[in-house]
RODO-2510 file (C-alpha; in nm, 4 decimals, decimal comma):
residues 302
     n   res          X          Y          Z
     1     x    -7,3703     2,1644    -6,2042
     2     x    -7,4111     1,8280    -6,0744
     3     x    -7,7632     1,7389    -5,9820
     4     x    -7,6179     1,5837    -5,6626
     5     x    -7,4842     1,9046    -5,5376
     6     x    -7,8514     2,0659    -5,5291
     7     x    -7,9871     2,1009    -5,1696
     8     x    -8,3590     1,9191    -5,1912
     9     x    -8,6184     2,1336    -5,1831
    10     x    -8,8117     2,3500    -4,8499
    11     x    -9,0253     2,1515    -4,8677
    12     x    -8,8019     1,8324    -4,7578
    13     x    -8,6204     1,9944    -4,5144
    14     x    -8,8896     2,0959    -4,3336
    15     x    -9,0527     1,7507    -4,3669
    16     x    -8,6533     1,6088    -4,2199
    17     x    -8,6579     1,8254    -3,9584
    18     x    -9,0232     1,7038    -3,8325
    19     x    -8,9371     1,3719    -3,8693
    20     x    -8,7050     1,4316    -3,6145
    21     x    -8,3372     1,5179    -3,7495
    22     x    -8,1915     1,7264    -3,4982
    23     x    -8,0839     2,1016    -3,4735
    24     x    -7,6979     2,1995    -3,5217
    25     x    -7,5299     2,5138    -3,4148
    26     x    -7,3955     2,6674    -3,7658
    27     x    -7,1225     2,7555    -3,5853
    28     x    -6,9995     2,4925    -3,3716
    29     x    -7,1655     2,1862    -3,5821
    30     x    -7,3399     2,0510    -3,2554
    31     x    -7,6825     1,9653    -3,2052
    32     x    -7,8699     2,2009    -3,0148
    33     x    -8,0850     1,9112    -2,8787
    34     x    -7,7620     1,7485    -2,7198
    35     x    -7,6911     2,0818    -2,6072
    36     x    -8,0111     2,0890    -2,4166
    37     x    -7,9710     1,7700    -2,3104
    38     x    -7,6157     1,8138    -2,1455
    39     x    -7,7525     2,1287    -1,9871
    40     x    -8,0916     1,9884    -1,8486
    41     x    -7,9111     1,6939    -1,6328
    42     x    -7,6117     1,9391    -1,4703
    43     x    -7,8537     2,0116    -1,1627
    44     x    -7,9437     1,6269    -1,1253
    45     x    -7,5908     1,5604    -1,1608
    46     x    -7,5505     1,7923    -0,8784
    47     x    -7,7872     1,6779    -0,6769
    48     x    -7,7030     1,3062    -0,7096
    49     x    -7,3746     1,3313    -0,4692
    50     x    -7,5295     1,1938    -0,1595
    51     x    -7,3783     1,4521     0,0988
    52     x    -7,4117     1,7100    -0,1487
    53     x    -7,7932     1,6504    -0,1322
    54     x    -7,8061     1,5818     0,2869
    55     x    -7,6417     1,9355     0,3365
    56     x    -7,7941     2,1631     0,0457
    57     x    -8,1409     2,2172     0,2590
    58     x    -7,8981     2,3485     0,5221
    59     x    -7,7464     2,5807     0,3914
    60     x    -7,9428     2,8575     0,3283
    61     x    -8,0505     2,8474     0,7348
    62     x    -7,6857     2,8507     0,8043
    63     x    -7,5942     3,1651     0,6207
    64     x    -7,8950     3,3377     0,7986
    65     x    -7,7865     3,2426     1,1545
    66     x    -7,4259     3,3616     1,0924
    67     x    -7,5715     3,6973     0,9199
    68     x    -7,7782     3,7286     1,2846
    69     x    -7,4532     3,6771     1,4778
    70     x    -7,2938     3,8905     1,2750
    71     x    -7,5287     4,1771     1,3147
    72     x    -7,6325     4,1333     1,6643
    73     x    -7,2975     4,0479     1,7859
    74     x    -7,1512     4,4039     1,6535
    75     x    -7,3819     4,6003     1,8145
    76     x    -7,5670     4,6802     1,4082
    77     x    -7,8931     4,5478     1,5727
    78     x    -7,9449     4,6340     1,9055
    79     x    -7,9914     4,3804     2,1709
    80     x    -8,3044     4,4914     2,3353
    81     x    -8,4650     4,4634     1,9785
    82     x    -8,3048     4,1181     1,9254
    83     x    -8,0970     3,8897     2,0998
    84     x    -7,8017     3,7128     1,9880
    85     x    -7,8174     3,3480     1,8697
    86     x    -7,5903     3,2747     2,1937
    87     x    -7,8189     3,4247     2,4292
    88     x    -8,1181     3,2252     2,2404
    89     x    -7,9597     2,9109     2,2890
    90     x    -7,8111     3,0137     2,7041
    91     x    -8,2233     3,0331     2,7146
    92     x    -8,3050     2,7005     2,5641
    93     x    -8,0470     2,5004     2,8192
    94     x    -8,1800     2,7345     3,0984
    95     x    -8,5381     2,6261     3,0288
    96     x    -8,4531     2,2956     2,9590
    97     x    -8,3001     2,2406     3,2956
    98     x    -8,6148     2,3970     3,4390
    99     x    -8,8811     2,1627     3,2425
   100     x    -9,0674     2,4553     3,1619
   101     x    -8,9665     2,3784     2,7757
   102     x    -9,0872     2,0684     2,7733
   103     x    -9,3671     2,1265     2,9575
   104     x    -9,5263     2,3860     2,7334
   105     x    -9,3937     2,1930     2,3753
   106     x    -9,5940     1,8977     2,4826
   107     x    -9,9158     2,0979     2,5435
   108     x    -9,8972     2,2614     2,2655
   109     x    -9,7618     1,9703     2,0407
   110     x   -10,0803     1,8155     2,2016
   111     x   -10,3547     2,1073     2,1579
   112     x   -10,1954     2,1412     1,7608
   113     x   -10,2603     1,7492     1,6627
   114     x   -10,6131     1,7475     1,8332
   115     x   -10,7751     1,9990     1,7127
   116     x   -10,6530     1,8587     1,3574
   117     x   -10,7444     1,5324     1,3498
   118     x   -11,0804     1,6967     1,4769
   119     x   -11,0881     1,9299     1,1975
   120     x   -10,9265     1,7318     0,9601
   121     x   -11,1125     1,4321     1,0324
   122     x   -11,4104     1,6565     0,9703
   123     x   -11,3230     1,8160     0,6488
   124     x   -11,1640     1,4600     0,5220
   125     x   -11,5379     1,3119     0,5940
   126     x   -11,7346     1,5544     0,3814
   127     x   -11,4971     1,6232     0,1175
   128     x   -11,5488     1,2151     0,0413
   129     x   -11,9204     1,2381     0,0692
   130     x   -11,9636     1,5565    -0,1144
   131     x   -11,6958     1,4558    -0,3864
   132     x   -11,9002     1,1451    -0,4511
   133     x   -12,2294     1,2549    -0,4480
   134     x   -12,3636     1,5451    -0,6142
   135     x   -12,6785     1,5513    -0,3490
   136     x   -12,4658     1,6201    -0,0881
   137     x   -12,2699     1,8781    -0,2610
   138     x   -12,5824     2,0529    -0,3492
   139     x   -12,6813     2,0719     0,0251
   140     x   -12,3911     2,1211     0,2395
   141     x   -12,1548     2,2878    -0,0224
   142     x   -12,2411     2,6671    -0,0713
   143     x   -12,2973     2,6921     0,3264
   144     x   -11,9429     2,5593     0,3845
   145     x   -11,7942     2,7820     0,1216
   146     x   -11,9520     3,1099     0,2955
   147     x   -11,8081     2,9996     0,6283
   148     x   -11,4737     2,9289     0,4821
   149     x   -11,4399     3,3280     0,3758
   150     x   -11,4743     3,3858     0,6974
   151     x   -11,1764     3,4817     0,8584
   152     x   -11,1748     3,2144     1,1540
   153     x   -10,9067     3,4292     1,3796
   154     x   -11,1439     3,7342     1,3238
   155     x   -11,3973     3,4593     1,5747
   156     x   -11,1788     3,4798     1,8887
   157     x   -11,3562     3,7395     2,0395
   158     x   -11,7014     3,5373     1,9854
   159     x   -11,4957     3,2303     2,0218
   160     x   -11,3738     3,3257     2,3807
   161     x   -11,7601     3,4360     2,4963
   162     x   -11,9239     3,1238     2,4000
   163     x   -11,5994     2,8897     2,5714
   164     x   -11,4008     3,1018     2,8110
   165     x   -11,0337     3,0847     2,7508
   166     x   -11,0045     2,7106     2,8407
   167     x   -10,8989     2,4258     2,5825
   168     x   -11,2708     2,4155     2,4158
   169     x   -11,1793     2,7628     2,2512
   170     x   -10,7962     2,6403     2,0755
   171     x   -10,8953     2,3395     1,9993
   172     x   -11,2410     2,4891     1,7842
   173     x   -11,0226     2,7421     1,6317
   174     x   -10,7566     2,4840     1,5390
   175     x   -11,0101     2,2392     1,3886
   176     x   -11,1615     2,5218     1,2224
   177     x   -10,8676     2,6289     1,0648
   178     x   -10,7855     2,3330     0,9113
   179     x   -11,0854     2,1770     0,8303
   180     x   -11,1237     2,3959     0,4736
   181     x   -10,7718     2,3293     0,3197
   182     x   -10,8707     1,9419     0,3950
   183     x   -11,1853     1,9618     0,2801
   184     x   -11,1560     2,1382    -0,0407
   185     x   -10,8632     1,9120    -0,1660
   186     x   -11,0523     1,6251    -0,0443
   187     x   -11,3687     1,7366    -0,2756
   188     x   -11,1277     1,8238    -0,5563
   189     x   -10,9460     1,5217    -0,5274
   190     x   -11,2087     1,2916    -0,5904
   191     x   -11,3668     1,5035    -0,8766
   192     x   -11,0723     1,4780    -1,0611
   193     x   -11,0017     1,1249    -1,0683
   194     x   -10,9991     0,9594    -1,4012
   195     x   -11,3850     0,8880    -1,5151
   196     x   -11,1882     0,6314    -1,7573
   197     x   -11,0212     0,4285    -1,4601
   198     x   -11,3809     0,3997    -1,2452
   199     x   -11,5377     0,2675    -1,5899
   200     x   -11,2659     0,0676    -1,6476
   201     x   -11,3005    -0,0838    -1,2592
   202     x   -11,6795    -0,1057    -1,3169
   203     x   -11,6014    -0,3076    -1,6453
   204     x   -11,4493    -0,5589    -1,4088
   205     x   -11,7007    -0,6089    -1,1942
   206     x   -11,5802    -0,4458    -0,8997
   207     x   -11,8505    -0,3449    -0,6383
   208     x   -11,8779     0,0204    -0,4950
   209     x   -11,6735    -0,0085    -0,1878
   210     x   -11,3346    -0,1732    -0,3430
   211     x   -11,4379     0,1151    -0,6419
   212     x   -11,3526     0,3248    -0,3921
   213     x   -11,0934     0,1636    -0,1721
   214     x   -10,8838     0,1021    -0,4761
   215     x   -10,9515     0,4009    -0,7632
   216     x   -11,0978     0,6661    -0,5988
   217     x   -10,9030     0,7434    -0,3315
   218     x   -10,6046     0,6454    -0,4589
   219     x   -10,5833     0,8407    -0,7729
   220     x   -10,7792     1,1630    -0,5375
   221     x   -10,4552     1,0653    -0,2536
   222     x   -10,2164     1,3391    -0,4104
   223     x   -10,4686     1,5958    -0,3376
   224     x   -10,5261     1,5256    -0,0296
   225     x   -10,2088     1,5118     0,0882
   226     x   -10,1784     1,8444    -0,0638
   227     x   -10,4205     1,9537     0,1839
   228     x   -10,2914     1,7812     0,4845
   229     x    -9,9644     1,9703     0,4386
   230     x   -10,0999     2,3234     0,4051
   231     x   -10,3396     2,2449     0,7116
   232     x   -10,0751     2,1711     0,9286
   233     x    -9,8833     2,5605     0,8312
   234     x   -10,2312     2,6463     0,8773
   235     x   -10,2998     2,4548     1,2146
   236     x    -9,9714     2,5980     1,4112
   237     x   -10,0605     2,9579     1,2685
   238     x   -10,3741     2,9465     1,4485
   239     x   -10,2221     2,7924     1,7436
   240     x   -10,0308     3,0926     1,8052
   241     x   -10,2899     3,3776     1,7461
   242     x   -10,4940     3,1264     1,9984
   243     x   -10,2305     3,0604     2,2999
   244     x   -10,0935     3,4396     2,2391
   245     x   -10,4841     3,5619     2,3478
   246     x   -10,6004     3,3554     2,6586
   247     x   -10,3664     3,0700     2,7409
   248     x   -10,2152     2,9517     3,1035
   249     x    -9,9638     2,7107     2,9203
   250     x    -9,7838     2,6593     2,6115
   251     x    -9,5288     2,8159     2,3970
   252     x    -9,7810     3,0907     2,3035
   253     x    -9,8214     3,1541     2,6750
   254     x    -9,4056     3,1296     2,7255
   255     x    -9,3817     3,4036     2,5293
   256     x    -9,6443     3,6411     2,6148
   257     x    -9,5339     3,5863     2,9704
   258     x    -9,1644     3,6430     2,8752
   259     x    -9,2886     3,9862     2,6856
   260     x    -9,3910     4,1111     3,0611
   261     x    -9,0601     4,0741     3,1867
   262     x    -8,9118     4,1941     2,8976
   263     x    -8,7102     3,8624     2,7724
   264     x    -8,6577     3,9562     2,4311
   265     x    -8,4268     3,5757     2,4131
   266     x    -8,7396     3,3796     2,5188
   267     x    -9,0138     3,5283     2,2847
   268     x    -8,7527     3,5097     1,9928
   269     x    -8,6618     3,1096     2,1129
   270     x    -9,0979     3,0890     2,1337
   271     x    -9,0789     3,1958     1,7982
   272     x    -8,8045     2,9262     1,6915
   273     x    -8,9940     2,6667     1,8158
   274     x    -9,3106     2,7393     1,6027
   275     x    -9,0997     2,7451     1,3454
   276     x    -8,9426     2,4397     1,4159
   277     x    -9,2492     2,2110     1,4561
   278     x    -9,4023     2,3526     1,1127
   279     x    -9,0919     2,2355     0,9863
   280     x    -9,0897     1,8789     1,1574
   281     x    -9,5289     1,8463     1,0399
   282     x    -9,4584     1,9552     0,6831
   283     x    -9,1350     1,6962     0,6899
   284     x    -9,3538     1,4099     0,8480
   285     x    -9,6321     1,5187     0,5359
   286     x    -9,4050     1,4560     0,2959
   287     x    -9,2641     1,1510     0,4511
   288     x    -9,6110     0,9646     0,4233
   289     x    -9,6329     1,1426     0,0712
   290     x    -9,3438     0,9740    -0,0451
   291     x    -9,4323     0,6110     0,1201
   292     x    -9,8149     0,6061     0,0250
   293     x    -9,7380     0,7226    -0,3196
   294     x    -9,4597     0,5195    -0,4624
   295     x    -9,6827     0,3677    -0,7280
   296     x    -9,7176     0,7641    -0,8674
   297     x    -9,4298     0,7687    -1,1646
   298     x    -9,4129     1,1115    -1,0856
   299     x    -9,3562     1,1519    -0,7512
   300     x    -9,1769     0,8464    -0,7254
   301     x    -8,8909     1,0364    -0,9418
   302     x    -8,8678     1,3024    -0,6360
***
């Protein structure tokens, strides 16, 4: 036998197949890396076709609301219990015309973004103070951790007694609410930036503030924005639990009032509408997310 015919040894193949020569199928004599390639970029294929990509977050929604027609519609789901998607939208024109809608979206819209720049100015503040310095942290930390596992809707009954049922109360158990989900990604944030990039930036001579201005809060930006966008789910979750207890305006108090008379198309479009402006925050989040992050090669890919 030909000494050219003999396969080399384990050893070598092993040491070929770390040095990178590629996998083949045995049975179809492609590479298996290839494979995985080919298979990997389908969904970005997919998702590259422009009105492919506009219409794919729609869809999902869509198929829901014509499931609710379906079932509502043919008497499956009664109508006292829920409404049809027709008579929702007969009581969005009639409120419209009214300016009742508007009315009540723009105080709420107006109690919501208060009482988080309140609370997330707040949390924003000593996340940066207690991320930088360890002092701080040791003072002011462990109190604000046993406050934040306190349930802050379980306060509305304390809440109401020490502010009546006027705007003080929502806009304290807004700013509440949102203060700890800005906070702690704040803190965490900072404590995780690279300790390599702020000795790098002290190497050349930079002073404290433009240390911070230009590494620190930079690199801790991602987490924060994290933050930002679960405070807002958090901020319009508390704004209903507050405007559904003691409220003489706002979508909260649409709907309670609507309950009284039985208006089973109001409270659902009340609902709607919460759901709605969640969905227009969290959209706006991730709009600054994308523009003040573009020089993150990750999330620049998105």
């Amino acid at each position: 036998m030909s000494s050219k015919s003999i396969a080399p040894p384990i050893q070598d193949q092993a040491a070929l197949h770390t040095a990178g020569e590629p996998d083949v199928n045995r049975e179809s004599g492609t590479s298996i890396v290839s494979t995985r390639k080919r298979y990997s970029t389908d969904d970005n294929a997919f998702l590259r076709s422009p009105w492919l990509n506009r219409l794919l977050p729609f869809g999902l929604p869509l198929l829901l609301l014509i499931g609710w027609q379906l079932l509502t519609a043919n008497g499956w789901i009664a109508g006292n219990i829920l409404p049809t998607p027709v008579e929702v939208f007969r009581a969005l024109i009639r409120l419209l015309g009214t300016g009742e809608l508007v009315e009540n979206i723009a105080v709420s819209t107006s109690r919501a973004l208060s009482g988080f720049a309140i609370g997330g100015g707040l949390g924003f503040l000593l996340g940066v103070v207690n991320g930088i310095s360890q002092l701080w942290e040791k003072i002011s930390d462990s109190s604000i951790q046993m406050i934040r596992n306190i349930p802050h809707l379980s306060l509305i009954p304390l809440v109401i007694v020490w502010f009546g049922i006027g705007e003080e109360a929502k806009l304290f158990l807004v700013s509440l609410g949102v203060f700890f989900p800005v906070y702690l990604n704040t803190f965490h944030g900072i404590r995780s930036v690279d300790r390599g990039l702020v000795e790098m930036g002290k190497v050349y001579g930079l002073s404290r503030l433009a240390l911070y201005t230009h590494i620190i809060l930079p690199g801790a930006l991602p987490s924060i924005l994290v933050g930002i966008r679960y405070a807002l789910g958090i901020m319009w979750l508390t704004l209903i639990v507050a405007e559904t207890v003691a409220a003489d305006a706002g979508i909260g108090y649409m709907a309670m009032n609507a309950r009284e008379f039985m208006q089973m198309d109001v409270i659902v479009l009340s609902i709607l509408l919460y759901a709605l402006l969640g969905k227009l925050s969290d959209s706006m989040a991730k709009l600054l997310e994308k523009r003040w992050l573009r020089w993150n090669p990750v999330l620049s890919r998105k």
